[in-house]
C-alpha positions in Angstrom: 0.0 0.0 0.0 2.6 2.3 1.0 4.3 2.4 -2.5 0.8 2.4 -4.1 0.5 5.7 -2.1 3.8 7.2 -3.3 3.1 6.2 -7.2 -0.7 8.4 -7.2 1.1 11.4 -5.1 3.9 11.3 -7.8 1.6 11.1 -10.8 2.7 8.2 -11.8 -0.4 6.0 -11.3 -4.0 7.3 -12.5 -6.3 6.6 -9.6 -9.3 4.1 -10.6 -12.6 5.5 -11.4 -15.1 5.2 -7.8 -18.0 3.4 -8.1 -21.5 4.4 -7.0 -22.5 2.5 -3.9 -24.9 2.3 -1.1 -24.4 1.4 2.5 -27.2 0.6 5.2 -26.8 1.2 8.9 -29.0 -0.8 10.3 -30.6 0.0 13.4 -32.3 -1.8 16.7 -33.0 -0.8 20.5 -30.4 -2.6 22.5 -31.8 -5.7 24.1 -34.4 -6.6 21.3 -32.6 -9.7 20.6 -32.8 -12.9 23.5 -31.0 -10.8 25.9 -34.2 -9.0 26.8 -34.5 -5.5 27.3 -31.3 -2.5 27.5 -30.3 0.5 26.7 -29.2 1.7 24.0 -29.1 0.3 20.5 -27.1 -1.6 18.2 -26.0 -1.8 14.5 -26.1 -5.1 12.3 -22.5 -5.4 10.8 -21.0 -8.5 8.8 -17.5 -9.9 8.7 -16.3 -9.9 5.1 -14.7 -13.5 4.3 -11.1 -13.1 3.7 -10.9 -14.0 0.5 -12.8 -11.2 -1.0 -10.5 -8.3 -3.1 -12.2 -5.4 -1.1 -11.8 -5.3 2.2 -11.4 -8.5 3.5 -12.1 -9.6 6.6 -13.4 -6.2 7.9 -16.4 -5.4 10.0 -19.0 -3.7 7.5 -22.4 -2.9 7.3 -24.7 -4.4 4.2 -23.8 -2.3 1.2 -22.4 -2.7 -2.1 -22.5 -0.9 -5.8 -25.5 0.3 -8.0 -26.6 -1.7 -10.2 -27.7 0.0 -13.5 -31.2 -1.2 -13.0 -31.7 0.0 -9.6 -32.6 3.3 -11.5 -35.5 1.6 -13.4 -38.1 4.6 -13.4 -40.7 1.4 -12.8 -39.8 0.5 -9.5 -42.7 1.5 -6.9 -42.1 4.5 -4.4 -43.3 5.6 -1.4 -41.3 8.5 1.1 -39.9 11.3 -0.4 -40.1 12.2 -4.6 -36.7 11.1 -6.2 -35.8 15.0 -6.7 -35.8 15.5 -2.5 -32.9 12.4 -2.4 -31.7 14.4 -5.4 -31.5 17.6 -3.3 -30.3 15.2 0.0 -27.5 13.7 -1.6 -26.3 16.1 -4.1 -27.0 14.2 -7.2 -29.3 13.7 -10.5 -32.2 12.2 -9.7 -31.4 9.1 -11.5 -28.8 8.5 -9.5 -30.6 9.2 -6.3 -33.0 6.7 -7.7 -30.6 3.8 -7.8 -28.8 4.6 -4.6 -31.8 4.2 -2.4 -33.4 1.3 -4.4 -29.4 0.0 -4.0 -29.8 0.8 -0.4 -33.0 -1.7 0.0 -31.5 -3.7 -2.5 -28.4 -4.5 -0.9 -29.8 -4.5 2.9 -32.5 -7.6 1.3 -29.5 -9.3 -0.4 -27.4 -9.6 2.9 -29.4 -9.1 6.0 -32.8 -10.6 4.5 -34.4 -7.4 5.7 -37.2 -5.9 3.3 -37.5 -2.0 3.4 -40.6 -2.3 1.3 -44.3 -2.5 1.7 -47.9 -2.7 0.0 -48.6 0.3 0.3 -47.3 4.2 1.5 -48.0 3.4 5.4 -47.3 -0.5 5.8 -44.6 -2.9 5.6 -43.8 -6.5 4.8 -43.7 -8.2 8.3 -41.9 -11.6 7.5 -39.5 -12.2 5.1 -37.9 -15.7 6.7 -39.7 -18.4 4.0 -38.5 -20.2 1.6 -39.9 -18.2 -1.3 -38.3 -15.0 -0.4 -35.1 -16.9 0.0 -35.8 -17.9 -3.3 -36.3 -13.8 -4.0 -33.2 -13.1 -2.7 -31.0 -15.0 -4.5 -33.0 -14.3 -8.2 -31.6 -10.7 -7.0 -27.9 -11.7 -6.2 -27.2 -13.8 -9.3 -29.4 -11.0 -11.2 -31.6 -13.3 -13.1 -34.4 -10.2 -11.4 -34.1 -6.9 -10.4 -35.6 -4.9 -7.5 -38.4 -3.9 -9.5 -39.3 -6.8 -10.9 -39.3 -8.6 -7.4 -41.6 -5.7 -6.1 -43.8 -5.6 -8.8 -44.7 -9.4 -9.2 -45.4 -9.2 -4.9 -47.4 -6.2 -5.3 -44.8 -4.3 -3.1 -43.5 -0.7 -3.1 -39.7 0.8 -1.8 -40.4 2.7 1.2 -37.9 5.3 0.8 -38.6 7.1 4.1 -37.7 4.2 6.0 -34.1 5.6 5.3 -32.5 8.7 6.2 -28.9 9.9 4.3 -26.1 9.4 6.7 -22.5 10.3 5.1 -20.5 10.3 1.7 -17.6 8.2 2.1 -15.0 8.1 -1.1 -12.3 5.4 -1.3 -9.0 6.6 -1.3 -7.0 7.1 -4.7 -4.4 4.2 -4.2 -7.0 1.5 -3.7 -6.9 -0.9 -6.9 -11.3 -1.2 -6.2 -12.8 2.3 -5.1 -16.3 3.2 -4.4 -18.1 6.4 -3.4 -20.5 5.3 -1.2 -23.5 6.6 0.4 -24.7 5.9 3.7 -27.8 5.6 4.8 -29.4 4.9 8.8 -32.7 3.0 9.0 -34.7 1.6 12.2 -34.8 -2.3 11.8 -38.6 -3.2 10.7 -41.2 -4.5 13.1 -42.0 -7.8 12.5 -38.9 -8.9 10.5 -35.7 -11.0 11.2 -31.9 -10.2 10.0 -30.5 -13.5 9.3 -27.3 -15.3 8.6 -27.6 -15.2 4.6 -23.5 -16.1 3.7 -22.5 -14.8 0.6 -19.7 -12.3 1.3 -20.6 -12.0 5.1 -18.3 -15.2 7.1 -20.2 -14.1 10.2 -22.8 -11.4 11.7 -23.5 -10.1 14.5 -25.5 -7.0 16.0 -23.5 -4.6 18.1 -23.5 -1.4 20.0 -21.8 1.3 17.7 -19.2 1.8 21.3 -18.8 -2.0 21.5 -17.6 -2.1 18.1 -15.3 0.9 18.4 -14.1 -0.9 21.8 -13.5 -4.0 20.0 -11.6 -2.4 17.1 -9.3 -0.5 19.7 -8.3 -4.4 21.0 -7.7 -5.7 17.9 -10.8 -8.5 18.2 -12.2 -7.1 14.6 -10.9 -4.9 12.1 -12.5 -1.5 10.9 -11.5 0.7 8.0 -11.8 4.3 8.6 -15.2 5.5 7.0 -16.9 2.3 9.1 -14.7 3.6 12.5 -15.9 6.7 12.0 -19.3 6.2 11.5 -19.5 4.3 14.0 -18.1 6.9 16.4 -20.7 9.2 14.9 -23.2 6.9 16.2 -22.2 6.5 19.3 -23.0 10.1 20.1 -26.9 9.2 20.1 -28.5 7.6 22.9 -31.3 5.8 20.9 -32.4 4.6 17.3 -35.0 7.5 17.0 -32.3 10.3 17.8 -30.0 8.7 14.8 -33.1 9.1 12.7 -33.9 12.5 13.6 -30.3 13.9 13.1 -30.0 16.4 11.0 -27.4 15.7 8.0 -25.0 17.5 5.3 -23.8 15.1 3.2 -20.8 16.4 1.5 -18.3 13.9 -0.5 -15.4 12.5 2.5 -12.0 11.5 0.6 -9.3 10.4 2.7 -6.3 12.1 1.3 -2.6 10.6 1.2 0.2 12.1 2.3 4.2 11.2 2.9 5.3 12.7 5.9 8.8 11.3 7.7 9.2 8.6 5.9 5.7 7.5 6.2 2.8 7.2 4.6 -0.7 8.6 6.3 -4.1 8.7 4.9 -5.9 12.2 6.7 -9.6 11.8 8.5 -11.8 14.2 6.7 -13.6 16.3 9.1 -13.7 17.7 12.9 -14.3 14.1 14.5 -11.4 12.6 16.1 -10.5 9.0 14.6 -11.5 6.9 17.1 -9.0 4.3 16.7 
């Protein structure tokens, strides 16, 4: 990495184009799960297998990039018109388009959570079967999109089930970059995250501290924008203060730099890196 670093600084290496993505935050009281009632909430985060090129091994939430068809115009849409996430997130309204209906797309694929509903007001309250197993997999070898999936169950993205959270852009010596949006959203009544595989080797729901706590001891490993978001976190007491938080989201680039000898990547910001 270091001599990755020094090539881009010297001009000698064109940095790769980002990617759009969208990352999911999401959110439950603490205590929800068979430990009975707390304080508190917690954040459902996977461990990427170590064999996979981006970021292996780390502690991540659900996420991953647009696919072109998560901007089909078709897709049902509830929460806030496409040009108000245009306006949120600083972008076209095509792209704000595909980065929420990534956002649902991606929290389905690898949670087996469903931000989605019949109608403007209601949600799906199960999504354990065997047929929307069967749903979620059509989606992550593609053979359907998210539209298609909704339409043929009569469903409809509920886009104000999510709220923008952060820009985050990879930096310019990574070989696989992504400029990722993230996004915060309260876990659905009714419905169960499970452990789905794919590019998770385990998960695990977490107090934003605990996961700061467990990254300072070495017992998992965070990249930055995931540390930081984290920490960000942290600073609420409960799921529906996260929610209410007002937001600017302006593009994040951690920025490289030689300094002695060494070389740093800079937190973008005022928060202190809280590793």
């Amino acid at each position: 990495m270091a001599a990755a670093v020094r090539e881009v600084i010297e001009g000698k290496v064109e940095p790769v184009t980002p990617r759009d993505a969208a990352t999911v935050m999401l959110l439950r009281p603490s205590g929800t799960g068979e430990a009975g009632p707390g304080r508190g909430f917690e954040v459902y985060m996977l461990r990427r297998k170590p064999t996979m090129e981006f970021a292996p091994g780390a502690y991540v939430f659900p996420g991953g990039s647009v696919d072109q068809r998560d901007a089909d115009e078709e897709v049902g849409w509830a929460g806030p018109d496409v040009s108000v996430w245009a306006s949120l997130l600083g972008t076209s309204p095509e792209l704000a388009r595909a980065l929420v209906c990534a956002a649902v797309r991606e929290t389905f694929e690898e949670s087996g959570v469903l931000l989605a509903g019949p109608a403007a007001h209601e949600i799906v309250a199960d999504t354990t079967g065997d047929d929307w197993e069967a749903d979620r997999q059509a989606l992550l070898d593609r053979s359907v999109s998210l539209a298609e999936l909704l339409a043929r169950r009569g469903l409809i993205v509920r886009s104000d089930l999510l709220r923008p959270w952060a820009r985050w852009i990879t930096p310019a010596a990574e070989p696989r970059r992504f400029d990722a949006r993230f996004f915060a959203a309260a876990m659905p009544p009714g419905q169960l995250t499970r452990d789905v595989g794919g590019e998770a080797a385990a998960v695990q729901w977490i107090s934003p501290g605990g996961a700061i706590e467990a990254g300072r001891a070495g017992q998992i490993e965070l990249w930055l924008p995931t540390a930081m978001t984290l920490a960000e976190l942290a600073d609420y007491p409960a799921v529906r203060d996260v929610l209410a938080a007002e937001r600017e989201i302006t593009p994040r680039l951690p920025e490289l730099f030689v300094a002695q000898g060494q070389t740093w990547l800079s937190v973008p910001g005022d928060k202190e890196y809280p590793l």
